[in-house]
C-alpha positions in Angstrom: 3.3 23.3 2.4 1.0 25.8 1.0 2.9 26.3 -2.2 3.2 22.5 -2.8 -0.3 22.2 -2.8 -0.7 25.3 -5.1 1.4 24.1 -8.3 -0.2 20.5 -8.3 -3.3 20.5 -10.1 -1.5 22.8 -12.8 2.4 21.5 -13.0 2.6 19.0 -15.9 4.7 15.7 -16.0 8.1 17.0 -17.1 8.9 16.6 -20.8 11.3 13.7 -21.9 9.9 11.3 -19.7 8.3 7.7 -20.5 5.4 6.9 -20.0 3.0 3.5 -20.1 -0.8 2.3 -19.9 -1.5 0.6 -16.7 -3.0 -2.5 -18.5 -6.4 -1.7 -16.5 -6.9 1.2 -18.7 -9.2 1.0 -21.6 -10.4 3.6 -24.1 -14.4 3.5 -23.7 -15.0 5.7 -26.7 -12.9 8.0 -28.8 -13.1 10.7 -26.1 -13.7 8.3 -22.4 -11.2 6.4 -20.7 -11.5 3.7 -18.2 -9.3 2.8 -15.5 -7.5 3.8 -12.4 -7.8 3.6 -8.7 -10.4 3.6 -7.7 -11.6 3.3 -10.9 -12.8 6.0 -12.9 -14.0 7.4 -16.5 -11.8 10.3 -17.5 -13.2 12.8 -20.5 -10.8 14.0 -23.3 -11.4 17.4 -24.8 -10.6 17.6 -28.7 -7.0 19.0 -27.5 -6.9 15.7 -24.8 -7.8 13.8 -27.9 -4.9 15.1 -29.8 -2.1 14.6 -26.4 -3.3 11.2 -25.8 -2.3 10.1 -29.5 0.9 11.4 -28.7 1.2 9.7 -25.0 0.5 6.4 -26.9 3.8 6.8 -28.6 5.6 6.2 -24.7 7.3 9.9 -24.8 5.9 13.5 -23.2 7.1 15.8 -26.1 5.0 18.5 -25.5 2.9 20.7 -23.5 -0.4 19.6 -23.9 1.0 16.0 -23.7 2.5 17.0 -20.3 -0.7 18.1 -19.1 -2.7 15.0 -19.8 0.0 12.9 -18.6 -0.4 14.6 -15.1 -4.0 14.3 -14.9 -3.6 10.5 -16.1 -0.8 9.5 -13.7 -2.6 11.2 -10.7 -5.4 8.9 -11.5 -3.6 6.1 -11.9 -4.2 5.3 -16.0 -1.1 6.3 -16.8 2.4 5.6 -15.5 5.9 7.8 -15.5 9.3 6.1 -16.5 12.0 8.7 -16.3 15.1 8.7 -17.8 17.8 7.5 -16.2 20.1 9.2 -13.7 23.5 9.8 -15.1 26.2 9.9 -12.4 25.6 10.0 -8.5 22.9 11.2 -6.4 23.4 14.0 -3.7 22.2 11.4 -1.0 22.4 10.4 2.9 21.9 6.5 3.7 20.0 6.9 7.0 19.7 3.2 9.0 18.1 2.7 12.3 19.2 -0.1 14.0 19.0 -1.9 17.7 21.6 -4.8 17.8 20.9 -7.2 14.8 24.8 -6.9 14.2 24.8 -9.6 11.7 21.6 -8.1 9.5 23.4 -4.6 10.1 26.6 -6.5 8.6 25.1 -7.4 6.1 22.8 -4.4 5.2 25.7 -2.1 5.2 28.1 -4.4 2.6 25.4 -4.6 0.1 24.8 -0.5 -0.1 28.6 -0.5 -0.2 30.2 3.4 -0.3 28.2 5.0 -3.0 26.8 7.5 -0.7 28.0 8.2 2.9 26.3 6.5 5.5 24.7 7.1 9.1 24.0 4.5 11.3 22.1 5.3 14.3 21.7 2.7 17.2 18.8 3.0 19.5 19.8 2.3 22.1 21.3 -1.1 21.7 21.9 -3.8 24.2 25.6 -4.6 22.4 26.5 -1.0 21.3 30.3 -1.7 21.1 29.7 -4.6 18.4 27.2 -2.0 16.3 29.9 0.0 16.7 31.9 -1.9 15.2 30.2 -2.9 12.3 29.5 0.3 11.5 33.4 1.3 11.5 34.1 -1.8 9.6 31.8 -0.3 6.8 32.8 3.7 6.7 29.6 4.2 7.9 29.0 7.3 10.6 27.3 6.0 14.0 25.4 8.1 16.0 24.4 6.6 19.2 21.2 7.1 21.6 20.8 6.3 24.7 17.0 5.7 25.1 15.2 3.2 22.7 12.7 4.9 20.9 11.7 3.0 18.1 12.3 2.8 14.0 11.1 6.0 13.9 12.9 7.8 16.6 15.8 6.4 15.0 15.3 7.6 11.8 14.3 11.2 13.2 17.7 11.2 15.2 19.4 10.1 11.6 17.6 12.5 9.4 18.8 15.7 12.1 22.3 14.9 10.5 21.9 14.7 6.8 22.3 18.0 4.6 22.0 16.1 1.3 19.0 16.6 -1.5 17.9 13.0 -1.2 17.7 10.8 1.8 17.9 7.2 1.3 16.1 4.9 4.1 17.0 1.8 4.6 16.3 -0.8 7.6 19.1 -2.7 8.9 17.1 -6.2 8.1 17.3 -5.1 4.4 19.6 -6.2 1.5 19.3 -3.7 -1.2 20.5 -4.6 -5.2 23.4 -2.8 -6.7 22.3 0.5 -8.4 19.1 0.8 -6.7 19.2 4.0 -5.3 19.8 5.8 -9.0 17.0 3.8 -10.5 14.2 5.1 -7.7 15.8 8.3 -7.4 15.4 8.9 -11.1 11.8 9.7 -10.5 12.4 12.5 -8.7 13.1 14.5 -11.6 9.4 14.7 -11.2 9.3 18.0 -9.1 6.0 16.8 -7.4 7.3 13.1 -6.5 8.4 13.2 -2.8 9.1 9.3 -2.5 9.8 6.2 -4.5 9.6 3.0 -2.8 10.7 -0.1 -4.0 9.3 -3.5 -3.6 10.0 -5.3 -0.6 10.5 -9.1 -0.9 12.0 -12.1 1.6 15.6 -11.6 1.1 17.4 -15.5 0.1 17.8 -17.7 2.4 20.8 -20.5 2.7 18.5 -23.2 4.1 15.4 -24.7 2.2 12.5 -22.4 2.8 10.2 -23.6 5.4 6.7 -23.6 5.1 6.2 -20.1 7.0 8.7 -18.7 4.7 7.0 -19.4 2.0 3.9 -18.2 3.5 5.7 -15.1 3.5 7.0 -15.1 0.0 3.0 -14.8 -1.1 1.3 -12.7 1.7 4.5 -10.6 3.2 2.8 -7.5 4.8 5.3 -5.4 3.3 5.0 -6.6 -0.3 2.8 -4.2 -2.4 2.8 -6.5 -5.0 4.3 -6.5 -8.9 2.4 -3.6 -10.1 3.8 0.0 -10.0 1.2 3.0 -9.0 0.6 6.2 -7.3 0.2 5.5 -3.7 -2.5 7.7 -1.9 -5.1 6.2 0.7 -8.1 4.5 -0.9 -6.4 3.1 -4.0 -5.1 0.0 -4.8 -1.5 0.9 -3.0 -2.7 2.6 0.1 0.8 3.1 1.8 4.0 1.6 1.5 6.9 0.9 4.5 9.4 2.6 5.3 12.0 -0.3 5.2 13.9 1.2 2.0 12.6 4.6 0.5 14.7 7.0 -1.4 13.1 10.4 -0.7 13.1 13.9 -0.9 14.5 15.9 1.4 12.8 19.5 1.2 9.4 17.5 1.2 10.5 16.0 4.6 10.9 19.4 6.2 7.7 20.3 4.6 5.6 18.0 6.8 7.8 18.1 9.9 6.5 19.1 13.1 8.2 20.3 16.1 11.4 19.5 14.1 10.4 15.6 13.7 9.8 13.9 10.6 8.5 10.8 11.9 5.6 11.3 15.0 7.4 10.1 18.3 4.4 8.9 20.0 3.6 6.2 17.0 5.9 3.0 17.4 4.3 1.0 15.0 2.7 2.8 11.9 5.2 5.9 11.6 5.7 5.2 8.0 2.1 4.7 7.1 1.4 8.5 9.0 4.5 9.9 7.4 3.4 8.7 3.6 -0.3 10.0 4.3 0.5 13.3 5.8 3.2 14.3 2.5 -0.2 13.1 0.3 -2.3 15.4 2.2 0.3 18.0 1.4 0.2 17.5 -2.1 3.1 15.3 -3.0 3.3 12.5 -5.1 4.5 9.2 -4.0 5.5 6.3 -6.6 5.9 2.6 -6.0 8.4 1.1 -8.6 8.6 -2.4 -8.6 10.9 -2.8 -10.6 13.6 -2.4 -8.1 13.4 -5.1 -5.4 15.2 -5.2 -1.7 15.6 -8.1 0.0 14.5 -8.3 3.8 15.1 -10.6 6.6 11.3 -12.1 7.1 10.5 -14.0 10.3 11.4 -17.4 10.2 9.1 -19.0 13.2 4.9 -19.3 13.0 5.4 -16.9 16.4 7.5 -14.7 14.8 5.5 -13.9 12.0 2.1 -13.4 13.5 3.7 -11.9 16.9 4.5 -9.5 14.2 1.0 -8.9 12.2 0.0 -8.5 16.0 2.1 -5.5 16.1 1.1 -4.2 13.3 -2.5 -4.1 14.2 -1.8 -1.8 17.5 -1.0 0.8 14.9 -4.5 1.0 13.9 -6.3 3.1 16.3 -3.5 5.8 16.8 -3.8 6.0 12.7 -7.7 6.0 12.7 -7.1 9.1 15.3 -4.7 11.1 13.1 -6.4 9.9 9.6 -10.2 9.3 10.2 -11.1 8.9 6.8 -7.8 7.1 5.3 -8.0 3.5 7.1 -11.7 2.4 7.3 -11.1 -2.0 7.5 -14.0 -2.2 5.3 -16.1 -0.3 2.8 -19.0 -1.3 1.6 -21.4 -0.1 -1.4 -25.2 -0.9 -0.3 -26.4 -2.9 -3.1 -23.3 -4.9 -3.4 -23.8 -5.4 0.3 -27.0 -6.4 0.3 -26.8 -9.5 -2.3 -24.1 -10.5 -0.4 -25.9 -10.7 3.2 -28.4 -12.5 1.3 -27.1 -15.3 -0.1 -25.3 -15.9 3.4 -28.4 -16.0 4.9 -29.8 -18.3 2.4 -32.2 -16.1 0.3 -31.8 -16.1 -3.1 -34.8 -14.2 -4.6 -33.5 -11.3 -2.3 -29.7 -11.6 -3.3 -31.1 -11.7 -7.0 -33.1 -8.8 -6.6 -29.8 -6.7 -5.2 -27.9 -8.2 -7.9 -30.7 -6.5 -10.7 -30.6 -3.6 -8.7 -27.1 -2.7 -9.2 -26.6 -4.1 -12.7 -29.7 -1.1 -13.8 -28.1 1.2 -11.3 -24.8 1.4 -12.7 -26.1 0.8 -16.1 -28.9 4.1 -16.4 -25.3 6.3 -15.0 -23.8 5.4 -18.2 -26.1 5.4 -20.4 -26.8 9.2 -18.4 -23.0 9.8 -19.1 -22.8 8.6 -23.0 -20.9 5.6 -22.5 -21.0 2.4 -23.0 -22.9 0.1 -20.5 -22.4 -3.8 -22.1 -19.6 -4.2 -18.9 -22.1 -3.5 -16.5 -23.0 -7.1 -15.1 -19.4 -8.0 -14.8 -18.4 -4.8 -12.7 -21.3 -5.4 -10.2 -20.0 -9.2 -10.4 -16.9 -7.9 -9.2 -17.5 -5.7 -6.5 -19.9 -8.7 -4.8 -17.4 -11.1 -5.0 -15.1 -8.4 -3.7 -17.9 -7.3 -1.2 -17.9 -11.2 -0.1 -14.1 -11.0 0.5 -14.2 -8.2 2.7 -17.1 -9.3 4.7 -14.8 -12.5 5.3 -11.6 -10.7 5.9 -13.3 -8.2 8.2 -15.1 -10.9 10.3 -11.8 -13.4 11.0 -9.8 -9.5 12.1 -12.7 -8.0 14.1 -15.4 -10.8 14.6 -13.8 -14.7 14.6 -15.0 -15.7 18.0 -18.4 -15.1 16.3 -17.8 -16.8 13.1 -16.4 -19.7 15.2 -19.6 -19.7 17.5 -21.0 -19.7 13.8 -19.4 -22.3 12.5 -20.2 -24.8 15.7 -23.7 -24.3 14.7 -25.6 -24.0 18.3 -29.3 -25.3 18.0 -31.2 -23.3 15.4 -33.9 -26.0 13.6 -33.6 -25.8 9.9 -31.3 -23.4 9.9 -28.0 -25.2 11.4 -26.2 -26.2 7.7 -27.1 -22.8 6.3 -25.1 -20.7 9.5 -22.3 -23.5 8.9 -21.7 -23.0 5.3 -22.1 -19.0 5.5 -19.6 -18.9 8.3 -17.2 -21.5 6.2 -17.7 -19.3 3.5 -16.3 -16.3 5.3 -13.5 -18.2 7.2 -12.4 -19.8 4.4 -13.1 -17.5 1.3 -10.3 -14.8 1.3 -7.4 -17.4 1.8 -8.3 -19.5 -0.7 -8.7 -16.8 -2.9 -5.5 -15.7 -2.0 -3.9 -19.0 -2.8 -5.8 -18.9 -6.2 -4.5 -15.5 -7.3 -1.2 -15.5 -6.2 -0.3 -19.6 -6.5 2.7 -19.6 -3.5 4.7 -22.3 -3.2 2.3 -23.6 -0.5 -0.6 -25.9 -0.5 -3.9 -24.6 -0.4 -4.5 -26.1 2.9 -1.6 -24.1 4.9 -2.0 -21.5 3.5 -5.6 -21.1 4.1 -5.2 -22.0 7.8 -2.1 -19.9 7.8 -3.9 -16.4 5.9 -6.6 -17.4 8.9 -4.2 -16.5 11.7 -2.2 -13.4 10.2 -5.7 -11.9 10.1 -6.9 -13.1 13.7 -3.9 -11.9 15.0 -4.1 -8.5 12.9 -7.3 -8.3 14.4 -6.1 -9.0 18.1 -3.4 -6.0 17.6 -6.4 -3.6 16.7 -8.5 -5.0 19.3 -6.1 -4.7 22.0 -4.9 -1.0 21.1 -8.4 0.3 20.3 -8.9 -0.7 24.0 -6.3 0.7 25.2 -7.0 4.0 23.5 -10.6 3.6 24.1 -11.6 4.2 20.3 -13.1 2.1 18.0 -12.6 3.9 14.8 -10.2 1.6 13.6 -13.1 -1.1 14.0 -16.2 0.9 12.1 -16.6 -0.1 8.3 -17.6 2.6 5.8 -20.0 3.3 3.3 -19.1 4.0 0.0 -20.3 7.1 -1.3 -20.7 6.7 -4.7 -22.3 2.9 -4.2 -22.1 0.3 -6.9 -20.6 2.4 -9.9 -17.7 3.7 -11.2 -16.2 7.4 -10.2 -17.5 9.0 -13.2 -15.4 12.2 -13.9 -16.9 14.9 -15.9 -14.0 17.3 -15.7 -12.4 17.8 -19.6 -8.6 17.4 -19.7 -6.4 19.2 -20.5 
């Protein structure tokens, strides 16, 4: 592990790769740019000045080039497009699997026999017809005899494969011809331990019903349509473990006790696994690009039975990554305006709002840069304050907001409570709806973004009980409050 983390901060991005502006980054002055997550000012020495000219051309050609392209892609400014795999990939197709014949059926004809194949079936209830899907397909099935989850499974899988690459895949997925070359090709990058596609609701024969469709736009497992480094804290925190193409030697560099995957964590194995290889120094990309297909639920039960589970995860993460999974952070100022114009006072919310907008605007000016951008920023992070103030109360706090919302006797104040509460319960759906326009009216999918977060919420609540903590339930303070991560460090 040590020698991973040792070459990072020097190893440039390899040259002959691609590479592209997120379309968040902007060039602040001939030697400042903007961008990133979180969001950041990196400074260009003359030489930085000189590799960035050439990085706008789309190709690392050389040294310097290669150096700046690390910095930049670590940061999140810059984005790697390798060049394409030629030929096969020394790979192992690992698949966990507990009955769901028909998905496995399916899951195992659409990766076809490209790459050998090991089916491992925890424990299932119908091994004989796993079985024989699993013959049907080539595929090698290794059998256990006590359910131990996804990631059991997959530890039990991995204990077999030899290869350089290990391709995950759940048995509820349906993965695109070619898809495993296209990810893998970014581990030409010798610091890139996984590549995750996107993960979207694989086709359906019938008409979509209205919880599909919820799913289509909010899926928990959908990262969205932009690629990025994932690392806690940015804008792709995580990503599943439902199809990964990864490597193996960084595997067995976070294993422990000869498991990949932790076997007390049921739900949440993937989201430990991805933070403990970033904690060890290796990078993890999200390509988009590439999209699997996977069975989503298909009942209002199903889906938020399922966000319930996913919730439980929570404390046991909050134990082994205190500072990764805070379900709010909050800068001050930004925090302040917003708690007063819920609570109806508007020469205090305006006073917070001037506060920031000087704030961030005398570190700027401090810093040499331009400071015209400053009301929209702090704009942003209120309304984005606002959001998570709403999203954090329906998860942690909705018997309150509904208290709130009823409006118990308070003279004078009764419509002010109501419309602060409505506010909150209503803002981040709608919102929602606004950004990502579903194929769902407003109105469901309001009331439907209201329950997957209640029922998050209940997950957390029950396990944090369970596990008598409550670190998965206490917001945090941002430490650099209402302004940009400035970075003074010259690149290369």
């Amino acid at each position: 592990m040590t020698g991973v983390m040792g070459r990072t901060a020097t190893t440039p991005l390899p040259v002959g790769f691609g590479v592209r502006f997120d379309p968040d980054t902007r060039q602040l002055t001939e030697s400042a740019l903007f961008g990133g997550s979180p969001a950041r000012v990196v400074r260009l020495s003359a030489a930085g000045r000189a590799a960035l000219a050439e990085l706008r051309s789309g190709t690392v050609g050389s040294r310097a080039a290669a150096t700046l392209a690390r910095r930049l892609t670590d940061a999140g400014l810059l984005h790697p497009c390798p060049p394409a795999v030629r030929g096969p990939v020394d790979a192992t197709v690992v698949v966990p699997v507990r009955d769901r014949a028909t998905m496995l059926d399916r899951c195992l004809r659409a990766l076809g026999r490209s790459y050998p194949v090991v089916v491992v079936d925890d424990a299932s209830r119908d091994p004989a017809t796993v079985a024989a899907v699993a013959r049907a397909h080539g595929a090698t099935l290794v059998r256990r005899d006590r359910h131990g989850g996804a990631g059991a499974a997959r530890n039990t899988g991995l204990s077999r494969v030899e290869s350089d690459v290990v391709v995950m895949v759940d048995s509820d997925c349906v993965p695109p011809a070619g898809w495993v070359e296209r990810l893998a090709a970014h581990l030409a990058d010798p610091l890139v331990a996984v590549v995750a596609p996107r993960i979207v609701p694989a086709p359906t024969p019938a008409p979509a019903a209205a919880v599909c469709r919820y799913g289509a736009a909010g899926g928990s497992l959908d990262m969205g349509g932009r690629e990025g480094l994932v690392a806690p804290g940015t804008r792709i925190p995580y990503v599943p473990t439902a199809a990964l193409v990864v490597r193996r030697s960084a595997l067995l560099d976070v294993q422990r006790d000869g498991n990949v995957f932790d076997p007390e964590l049921t739900c949440g194995e993937d989201v430990d696994l991805v933070w403990r290889l970033h904690r060890a120094g290796w990078r993890i990309r999200y390509d988009p690009s590439v999209q699997v297909g996977h069975r989503e639920p298909e009942s209002w039960p199903a889906l938020l039975a399922r966000r319930f589970r996913y919730g439980t995860s929570a404390p046991q993460l909050a134990r082994r990554h205190p500072t990764s999974i805070p379900p709010l952070v909050v800068s001050p100022l930004p925090a302040l305006t917003v708690a007063a114009l819920l609570a109806g006072r508007p020469a205090l919310a305006g006073a917070g709002l001037l506060a920031s907008v000087a704030r961030m605007r005398r570190r700027l000016r401090r810093a040499g840069l331009p400071s015209d951008g400053s009301l929209p920023a702090v704009l942003r992070a209120v309304h984005q304050t606002w959001l998570g103030a709403g999203r954090y109360g329906l998860q942690f706090a909705s018997p309150l907001l509904a208290v709130a919302l009823a409006a118990p006797r308070l003279p004078g104040r009764r419509w002010r409570l109501r419309l602060a509460a409505a506010s909150l319960v209503l803002g981040p759906g709608l919102d929602a709806w606004r950004s990502r326009r579903p194929a769902l009216d407003p109105v469901r999918f309001t009331l439907a973004s209201i329950a997957d977060d209640v029922s998050y919420g209940a997950g957390v609540w029950y396990a944090s009980v369970r596990h008598r903590t409550l670190t998965a339930l206490r917001p945090a303070v941002a430490r650099r409050p209402d302004r940009p991560n400035l970075t003074d460090r010259r690149t290369p």
